[in-house]
N, C-alpha and C positions, 0 to 999 in steps of 0.2 A: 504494500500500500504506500504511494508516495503521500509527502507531505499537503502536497492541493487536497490530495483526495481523503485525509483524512480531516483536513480543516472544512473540508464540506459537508463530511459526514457529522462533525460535532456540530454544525451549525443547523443540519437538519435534527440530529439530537435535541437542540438545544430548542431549534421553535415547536417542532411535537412538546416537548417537555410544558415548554410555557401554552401549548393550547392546552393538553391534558388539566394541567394546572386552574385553566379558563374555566374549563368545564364540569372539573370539579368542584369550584366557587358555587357556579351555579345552580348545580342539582344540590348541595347541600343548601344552599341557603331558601331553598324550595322547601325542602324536606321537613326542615323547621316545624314547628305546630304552631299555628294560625294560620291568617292570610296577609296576605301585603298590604289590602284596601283597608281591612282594621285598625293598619297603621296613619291610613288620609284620613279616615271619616271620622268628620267634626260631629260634636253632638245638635241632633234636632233635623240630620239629614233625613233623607224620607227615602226611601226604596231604587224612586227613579232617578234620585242623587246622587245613588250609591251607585247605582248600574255606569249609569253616567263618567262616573270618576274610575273605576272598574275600567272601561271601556278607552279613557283617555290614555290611562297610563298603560293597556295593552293586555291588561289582565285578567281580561276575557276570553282570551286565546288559547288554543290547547298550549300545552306545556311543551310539544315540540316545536311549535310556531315561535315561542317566546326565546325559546334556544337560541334557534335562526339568527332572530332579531338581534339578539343579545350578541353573538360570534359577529356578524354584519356590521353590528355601530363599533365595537373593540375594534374591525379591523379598518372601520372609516374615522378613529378616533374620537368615537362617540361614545363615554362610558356611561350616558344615562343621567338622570337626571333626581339633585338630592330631595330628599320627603322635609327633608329641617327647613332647608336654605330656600327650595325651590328654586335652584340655579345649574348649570354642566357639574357634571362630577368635577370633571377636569380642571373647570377654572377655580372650581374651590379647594382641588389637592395640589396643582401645580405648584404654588407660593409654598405650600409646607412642604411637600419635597426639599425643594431649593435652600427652605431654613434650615432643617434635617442635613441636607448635605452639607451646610458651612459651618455645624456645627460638628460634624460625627467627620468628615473629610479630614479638616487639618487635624481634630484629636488623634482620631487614629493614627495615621501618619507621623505625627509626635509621639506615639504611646512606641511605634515600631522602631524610629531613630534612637531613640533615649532606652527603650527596653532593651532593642538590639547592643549597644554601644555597654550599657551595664552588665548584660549578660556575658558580654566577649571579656569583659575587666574582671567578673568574678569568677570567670570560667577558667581565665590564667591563673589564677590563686585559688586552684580546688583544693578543699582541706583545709584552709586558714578560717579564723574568725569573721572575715568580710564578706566570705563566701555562703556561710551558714547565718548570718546575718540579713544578707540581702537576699538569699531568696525567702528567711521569713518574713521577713515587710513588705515584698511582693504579693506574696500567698494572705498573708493577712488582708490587706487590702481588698485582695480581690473573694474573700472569704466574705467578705460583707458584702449585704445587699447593694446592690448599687443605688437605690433609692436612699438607703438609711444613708449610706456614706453624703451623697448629697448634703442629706439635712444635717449631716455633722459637719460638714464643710459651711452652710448655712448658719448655723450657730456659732460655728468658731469665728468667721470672718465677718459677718454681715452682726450676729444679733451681738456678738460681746466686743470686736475690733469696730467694728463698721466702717470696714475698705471698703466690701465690696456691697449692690445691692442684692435682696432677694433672690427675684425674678423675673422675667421676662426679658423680653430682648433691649427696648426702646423704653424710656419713661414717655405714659401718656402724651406729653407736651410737646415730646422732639417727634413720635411719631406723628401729628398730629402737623406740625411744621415739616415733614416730608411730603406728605400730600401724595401729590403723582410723580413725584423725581424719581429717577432713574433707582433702581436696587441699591445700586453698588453705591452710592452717596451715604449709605446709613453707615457705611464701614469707615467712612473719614470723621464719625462724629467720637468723642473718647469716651464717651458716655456707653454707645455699644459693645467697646470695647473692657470695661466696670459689668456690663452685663454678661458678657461672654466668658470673663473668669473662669467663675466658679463651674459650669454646667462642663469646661472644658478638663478643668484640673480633677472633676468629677469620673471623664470618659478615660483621665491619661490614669490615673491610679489604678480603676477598677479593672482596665487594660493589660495594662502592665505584665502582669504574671505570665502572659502567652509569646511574645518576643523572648523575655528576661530569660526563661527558663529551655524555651528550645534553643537559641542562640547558647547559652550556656555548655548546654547539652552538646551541643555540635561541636562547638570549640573543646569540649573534652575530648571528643570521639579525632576531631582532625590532626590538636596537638601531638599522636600520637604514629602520625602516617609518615613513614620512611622520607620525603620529600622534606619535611620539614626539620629532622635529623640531619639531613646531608647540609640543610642550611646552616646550621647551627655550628657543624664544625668547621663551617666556612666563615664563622666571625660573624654571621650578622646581626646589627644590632637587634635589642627588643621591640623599638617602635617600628623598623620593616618588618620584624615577622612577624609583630600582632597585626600590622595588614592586610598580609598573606594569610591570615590564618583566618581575620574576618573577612576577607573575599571569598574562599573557599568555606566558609564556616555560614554564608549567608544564606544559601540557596531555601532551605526551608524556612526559613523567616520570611524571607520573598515573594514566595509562594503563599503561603499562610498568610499576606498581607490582606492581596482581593478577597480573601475568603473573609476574612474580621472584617475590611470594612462593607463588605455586601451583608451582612450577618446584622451587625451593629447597625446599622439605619433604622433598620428595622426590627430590632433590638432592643433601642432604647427609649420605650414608651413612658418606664415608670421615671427618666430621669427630666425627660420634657413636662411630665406633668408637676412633680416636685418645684422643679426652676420655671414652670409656667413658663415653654418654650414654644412658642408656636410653629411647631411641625408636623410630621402626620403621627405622632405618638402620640400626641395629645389630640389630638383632631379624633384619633381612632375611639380612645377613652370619651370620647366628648358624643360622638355618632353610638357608639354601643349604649350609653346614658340616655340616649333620643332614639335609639333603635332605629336608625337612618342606615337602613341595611343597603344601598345603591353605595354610597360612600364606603362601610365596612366592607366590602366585598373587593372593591374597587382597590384601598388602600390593600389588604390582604394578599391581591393578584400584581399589586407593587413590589410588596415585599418580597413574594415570593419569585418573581421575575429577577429582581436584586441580585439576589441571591444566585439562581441559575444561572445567569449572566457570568456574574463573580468566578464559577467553577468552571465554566467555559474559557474565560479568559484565563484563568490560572492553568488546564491545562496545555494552553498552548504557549502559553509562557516560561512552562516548566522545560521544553524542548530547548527553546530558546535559551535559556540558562544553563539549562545542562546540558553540554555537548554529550554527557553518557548518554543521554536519552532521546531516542531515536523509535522511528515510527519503522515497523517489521519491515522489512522490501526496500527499504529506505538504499539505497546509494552511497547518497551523497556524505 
């Protein structure tokens, strides 16, 4: 199997995967006990109000009909319309994605440089005190609820220092003076950045333990490979061969990154709702509260898309990285 033909094949993997995924959202949330219109009908409607509204939202139709429809708007970018808002799925999840991702993007990616980098330091001193140190503060951390840790980082900073605020992204006032400006103008005020703290320093601790510990792990297993012997009695200092050793020592870090952060977006419901984050974690918490089942279903087939995505890309990245790994019939 050459290389094209296996990036075709994962990519046909990968959209089966995410329609299977489609269309198990939707028979379950079928499945359910009651009906969908139970959730529109206001009190004092009268029979042919209820047919009426039945009838607008499509929910008259047999159940294979509604399928159809349902695969049809996903694939013309139509995900339906919410029972809260009465607005597109879309225009009301699109903004929380996006906050979701400026929040969970740079943590992670900070959680994997600084994890990675501590784990290659404690993994050259296996056995010492620093070593058995730092991977209990790691584990600990990530031992706690990510929620609690939240509110412990809340009360340390915000209720007894008061650096930082609360919650939320924006105080009322400035979002309020943003109006319709562009996104990207919130990130020059310093004020977002007093908000953005805490929710971050929240994803890089409770993170932590899965860089720190397989980076660790790796640099014990490579320290140990004839190559890096032969360097050694060749004079080379310590800081080229901790180099060498976290180049060769990366590969599963690497790899494990897209999976944490396809994972974690959609992950971190309970920490957007704590810091009152407005993304789809909270959005999600907020639609299950209001039983706005078009949005939960919608958010769900996000997340889980994220995700597949995530392990697509990591497979073929993995080739990439590692010249050992080669697709059968390969050649090259």
């Amino acid at each position: 199997m050459s290389r094209l033909s296996y990036f075709v094949r994962r990519t046909a993997i990968t959209a089966v995967l995410i329609f299977l995924v489609a269309s198990a959202l939707f028979f379950f949330f079928r499945a359910m006990p009651g009906d969908y219109s139970s959730l529109l009908v206001q009190q004092g409607m009268n029979p042919e109000q209820i047919a009426q509204l039945r009838a607008d939202w499509g929910l008259d139709e047999p159940i294979y009909v509604q399928y159809y429809e349902y695969i049809t708007n996903l694939f013309t970018g139509n995900a339906g319309q919410s029972f809260r808002f009465s607005q597109p799925v879309w225009e009301l999840v699109a903004p929380r994605i996006l906050n979701s991702f400026v929040l969970v993007a740079p943590a992670i990616t900070a959680t994997y440089i600084v994890g990675g980098l501590f784990g290659a330091y404690i993994g050259r001193r296996r056995g010492s005190p620093l070593e058995k140190s730092g991977i209990i503060s790691v584990s600990i951390f990530h031992s706690i609820p990510d929620f609690f840790l939240g509110i412990m980082l809340i009360a340390l900073f915000s209720s007894t220092l008061g650096i930082f605020p609360t919650s939320g992204m924006l105080p009322p006032a400035e979002m309020i003076q943003l109006g319709d400006q562009p996104y990207w103008q919130r990130f020059l005020i310093p004020e977002f950045w007093r908000h953005y703290t805490l929710p971050f320093m929240t994803v890089l601790l409770y993170f932590m333990q899965y860089p720190t510990l397989i980076m660790r792990n790796s640099v014990v297993e490579v320290s140990d490979q004839e190559y890096l012997h032969y360097h050694r009695l060749k004079g080379l200092p310590e800081s080229k061969l901790l180099r060498k050793i976290i180049r060769h020592a990366s590969l599963p870090v690497i790899t494990l990154y897209p999976i944490s952060l396809a994972a974690s977006i959609s992950g971190l419901v309970l920490i957007e709702v704590v810091f009152n984050w407005p993304g789809i974690g909270q959005l999600l918490v907020s639609s299950v509260l209001a039983r706005d089942f078009p949005v939960i279903q919608f958010v769900f087939l996000i997340a889980a898309t994220w995700v597949i995505i995530g392990n697509f890309f990591v497979d073929l990245l993995y080739g990439v990285l590692d010249p050992r790994v080669s697709v059968a019939g390969d050649e090259d």
